[in-house]
C-alpha positions as a Markdown table, in Angstrom:
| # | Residue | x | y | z |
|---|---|---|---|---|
| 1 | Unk | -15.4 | 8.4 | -7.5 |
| 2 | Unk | -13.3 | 6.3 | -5.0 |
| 3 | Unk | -11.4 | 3.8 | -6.3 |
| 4 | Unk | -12.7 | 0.3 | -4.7 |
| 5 | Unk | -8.9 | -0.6 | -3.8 |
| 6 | Unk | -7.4 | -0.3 | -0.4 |
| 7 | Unk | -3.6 | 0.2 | 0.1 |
| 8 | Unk | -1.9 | -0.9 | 3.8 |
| 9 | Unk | 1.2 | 0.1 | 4.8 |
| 10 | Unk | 2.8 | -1.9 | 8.1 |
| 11 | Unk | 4.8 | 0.4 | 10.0 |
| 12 | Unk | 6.4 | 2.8 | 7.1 |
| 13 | Unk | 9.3 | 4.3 | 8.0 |
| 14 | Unk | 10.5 | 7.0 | 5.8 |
| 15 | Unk | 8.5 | 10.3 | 5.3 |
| 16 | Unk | 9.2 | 11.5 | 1.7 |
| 17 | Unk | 7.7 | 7.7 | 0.9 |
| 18 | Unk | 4.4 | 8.5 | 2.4 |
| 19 | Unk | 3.9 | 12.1 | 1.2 |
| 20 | Unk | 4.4 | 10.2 | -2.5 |
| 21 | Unk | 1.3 | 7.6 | -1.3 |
| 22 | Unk | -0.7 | 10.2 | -0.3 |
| 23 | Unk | -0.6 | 12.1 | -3.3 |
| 24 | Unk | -1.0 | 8.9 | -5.1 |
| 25 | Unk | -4.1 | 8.1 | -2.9 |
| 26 | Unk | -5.6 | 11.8 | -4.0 |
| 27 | Unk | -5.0 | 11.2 | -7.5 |
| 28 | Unk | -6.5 | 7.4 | -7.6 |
| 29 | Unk | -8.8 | 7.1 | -5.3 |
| 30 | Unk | -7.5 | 4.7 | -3.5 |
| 31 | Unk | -7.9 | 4.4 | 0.7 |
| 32 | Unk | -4.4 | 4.6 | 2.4 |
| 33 | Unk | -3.9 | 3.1 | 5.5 |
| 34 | Unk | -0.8 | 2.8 | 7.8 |
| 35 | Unk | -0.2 | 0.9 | 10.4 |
| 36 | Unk | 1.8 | 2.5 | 13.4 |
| 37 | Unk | 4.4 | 2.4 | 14.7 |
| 38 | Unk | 5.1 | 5.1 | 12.0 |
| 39 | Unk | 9.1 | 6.1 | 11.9 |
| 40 | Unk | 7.9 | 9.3 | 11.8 |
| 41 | Unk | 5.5 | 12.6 | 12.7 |
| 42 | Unk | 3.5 | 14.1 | 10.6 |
| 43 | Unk | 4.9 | 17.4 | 11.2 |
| 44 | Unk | 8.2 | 16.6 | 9.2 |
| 45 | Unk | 8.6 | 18.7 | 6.4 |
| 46 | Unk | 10.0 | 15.8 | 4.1 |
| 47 | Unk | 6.2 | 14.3 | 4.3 |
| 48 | Unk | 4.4 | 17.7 | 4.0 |
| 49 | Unk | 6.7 | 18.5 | 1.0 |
| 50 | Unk | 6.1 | 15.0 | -1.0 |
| 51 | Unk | 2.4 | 15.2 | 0.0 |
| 52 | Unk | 2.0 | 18.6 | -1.0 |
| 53 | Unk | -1.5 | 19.9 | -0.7 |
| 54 | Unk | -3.4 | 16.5 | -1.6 |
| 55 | Unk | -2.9 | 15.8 | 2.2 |
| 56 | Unk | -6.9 | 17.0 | 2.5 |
| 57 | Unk | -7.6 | 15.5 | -1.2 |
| 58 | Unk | -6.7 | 11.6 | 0.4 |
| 59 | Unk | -8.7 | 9.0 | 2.3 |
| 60 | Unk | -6.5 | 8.3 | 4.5 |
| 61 | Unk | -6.2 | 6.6 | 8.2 |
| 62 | Unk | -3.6 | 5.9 | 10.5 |
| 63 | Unk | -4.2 | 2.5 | 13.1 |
| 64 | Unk | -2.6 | 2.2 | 16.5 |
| 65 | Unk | -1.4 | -1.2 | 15.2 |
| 66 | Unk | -1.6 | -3.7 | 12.1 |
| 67 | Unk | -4.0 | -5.7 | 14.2 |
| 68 | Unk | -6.2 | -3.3 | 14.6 |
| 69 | Unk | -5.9 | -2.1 | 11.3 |
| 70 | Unk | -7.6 | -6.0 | 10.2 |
| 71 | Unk | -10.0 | -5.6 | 12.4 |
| 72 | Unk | -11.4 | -1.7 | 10.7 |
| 73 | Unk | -11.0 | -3.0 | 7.5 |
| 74 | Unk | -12.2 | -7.0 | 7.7 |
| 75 | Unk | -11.1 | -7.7 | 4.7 |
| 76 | Unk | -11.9 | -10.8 | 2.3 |
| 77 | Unk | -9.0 | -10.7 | 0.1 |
| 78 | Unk | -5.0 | -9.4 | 1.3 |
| 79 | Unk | -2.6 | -9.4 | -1.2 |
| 80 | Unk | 0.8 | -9.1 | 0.7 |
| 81 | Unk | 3.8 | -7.5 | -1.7 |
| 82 | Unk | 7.2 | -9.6 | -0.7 |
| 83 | Unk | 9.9 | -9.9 | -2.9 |
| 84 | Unk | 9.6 | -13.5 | -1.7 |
| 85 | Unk | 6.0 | -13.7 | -3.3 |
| 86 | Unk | 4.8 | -16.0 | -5.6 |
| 87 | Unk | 2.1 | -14.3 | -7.5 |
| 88 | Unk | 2.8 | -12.2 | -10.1 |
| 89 | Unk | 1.1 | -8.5 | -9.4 |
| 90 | Unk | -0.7 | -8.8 | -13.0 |
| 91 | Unk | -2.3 | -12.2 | -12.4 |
| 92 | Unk | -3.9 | -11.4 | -9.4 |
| 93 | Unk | -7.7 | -10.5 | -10.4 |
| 94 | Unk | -8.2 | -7.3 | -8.4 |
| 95 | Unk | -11.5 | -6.9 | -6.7 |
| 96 | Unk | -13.8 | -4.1 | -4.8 |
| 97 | Unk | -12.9 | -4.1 | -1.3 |
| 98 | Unk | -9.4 | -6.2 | -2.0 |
| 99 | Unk | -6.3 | -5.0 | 0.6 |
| 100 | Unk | -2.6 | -4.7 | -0.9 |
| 101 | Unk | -0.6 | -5.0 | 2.1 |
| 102 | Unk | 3.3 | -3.8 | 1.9 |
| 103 | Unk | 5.6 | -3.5 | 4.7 |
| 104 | Unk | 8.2 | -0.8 | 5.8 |
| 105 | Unk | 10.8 | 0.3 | 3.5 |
| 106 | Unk | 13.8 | -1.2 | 5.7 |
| 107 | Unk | 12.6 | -5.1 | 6.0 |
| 108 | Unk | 9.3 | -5.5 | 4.0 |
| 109 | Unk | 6.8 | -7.5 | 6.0 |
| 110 | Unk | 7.8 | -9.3 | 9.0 |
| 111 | Unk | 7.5 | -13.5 | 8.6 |
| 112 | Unk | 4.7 | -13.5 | 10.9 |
| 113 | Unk | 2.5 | -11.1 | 8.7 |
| 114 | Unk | 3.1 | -12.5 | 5.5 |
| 115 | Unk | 2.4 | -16.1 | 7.4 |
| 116 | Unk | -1.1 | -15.0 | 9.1 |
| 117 | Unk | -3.8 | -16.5 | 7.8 |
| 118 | Unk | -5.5 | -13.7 | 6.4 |
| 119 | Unk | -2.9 | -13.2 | 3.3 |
| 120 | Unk | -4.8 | -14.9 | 0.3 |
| 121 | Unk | -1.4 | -14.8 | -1.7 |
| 122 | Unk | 1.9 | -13.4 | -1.9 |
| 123 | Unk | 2.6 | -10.9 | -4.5 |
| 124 | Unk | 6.0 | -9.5 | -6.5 |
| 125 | Unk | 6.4 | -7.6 | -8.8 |
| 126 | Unk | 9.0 | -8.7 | -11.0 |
| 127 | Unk | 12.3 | -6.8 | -11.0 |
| 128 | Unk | 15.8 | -8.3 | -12.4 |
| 129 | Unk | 18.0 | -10.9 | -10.2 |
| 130 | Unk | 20.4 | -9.9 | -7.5 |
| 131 | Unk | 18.4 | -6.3 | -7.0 |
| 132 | Unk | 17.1 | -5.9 | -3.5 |
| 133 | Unk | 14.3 | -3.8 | -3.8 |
| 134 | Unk | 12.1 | -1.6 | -5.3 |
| 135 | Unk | 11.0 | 1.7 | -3.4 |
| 136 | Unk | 8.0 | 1.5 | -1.4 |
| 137 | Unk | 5.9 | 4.2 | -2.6 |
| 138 | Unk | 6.8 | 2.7 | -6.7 |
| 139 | Unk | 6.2 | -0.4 | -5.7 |
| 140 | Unk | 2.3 | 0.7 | -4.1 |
| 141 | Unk | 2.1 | 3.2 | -7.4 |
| 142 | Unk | 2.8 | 0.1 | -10.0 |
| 143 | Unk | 0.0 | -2.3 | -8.0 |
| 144 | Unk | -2.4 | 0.3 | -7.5 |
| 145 | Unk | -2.5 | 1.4 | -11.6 |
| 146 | Unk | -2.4 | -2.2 | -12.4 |
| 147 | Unk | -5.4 | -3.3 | -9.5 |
| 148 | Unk | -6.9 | 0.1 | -10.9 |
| 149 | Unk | -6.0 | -0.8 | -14.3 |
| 150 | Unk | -8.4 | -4.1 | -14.6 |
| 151 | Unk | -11.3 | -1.5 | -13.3 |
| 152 | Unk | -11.0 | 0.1 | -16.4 |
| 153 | Unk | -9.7 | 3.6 | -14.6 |
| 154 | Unk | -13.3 | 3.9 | -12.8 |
| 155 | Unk | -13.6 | 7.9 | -12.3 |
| 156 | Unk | -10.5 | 8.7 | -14.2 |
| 157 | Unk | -11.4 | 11.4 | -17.2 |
């Protein structure tokens, strides 16, 4: 069963991180889509090692550009992660069809995308002061269970 959550990633940039979000979009269900430029090809052997074999076991699909990325999915509800956000990722009610938007592992989102209109809130997930980030592909891993979570693990044994 797919999972009725959809994951998009603006311009990732390191390859090892998306071989870990594909497996984890294999294991959950969830769709995966990136939004190019990607800092890498899909021949590098960092993203065929993380990915493994689940590469043909994920929905995944790769947009010439974030924009057009909006316009395949037309979604109702984005929930852009920023460390800036101020949303908690557990009080956001998670629903069918719902977009979790994150940006590249270098800056996060741009201003401009966590500023268009189609964000319906900004979302962190809480970490301890003065610590810059969290890796990408945890940070997508700890939304996704929790979004997946309050579906009750639909299709999960």
């Amino acid at each position: 069963m797919e999972n009725p959550i959809r994951v998009l990633v603006d311009q990732p940039e390191i390859p090892g991180n998306t071989g870990n979000l594909i497996r984890l979009a294999a294991v959950t269900g969830v769709q995966l889509h990136l939004a190019e430029p990607l800092g890498f090809d899909f021949a590098d052997a960092k993203l065929r090692r993380a990915g493994l074999d689940y590469h043909d076991l994920a929905v995944m699909t790769v947009h010439p550009s974030l924009e057009e990325a909006w316009e395949a999915l037309s979604p109702e509800r984005v929930f852009a992660f920023t460390g800036d956000g101020d949303t908690a990722h557990t009080a956001v009610d998670y629903r069918p069809g719902d977009v979790l938007l994150f940006g590249r592992e270098s800056t996060g989102l741009d201003d401009h995308v966590k500023d268009d209109p189609r964000i319906t809130a900004k979302v962190r997930i809480p970490m301890l002061p003065s610590r810059r980030s969290l890796n990408l592909a945890n940070s997508v891993s700890i939304a996704v269970y929790e979004a997946w979570r309050q579906h009750g693990f639909d299709g999960a044994r």
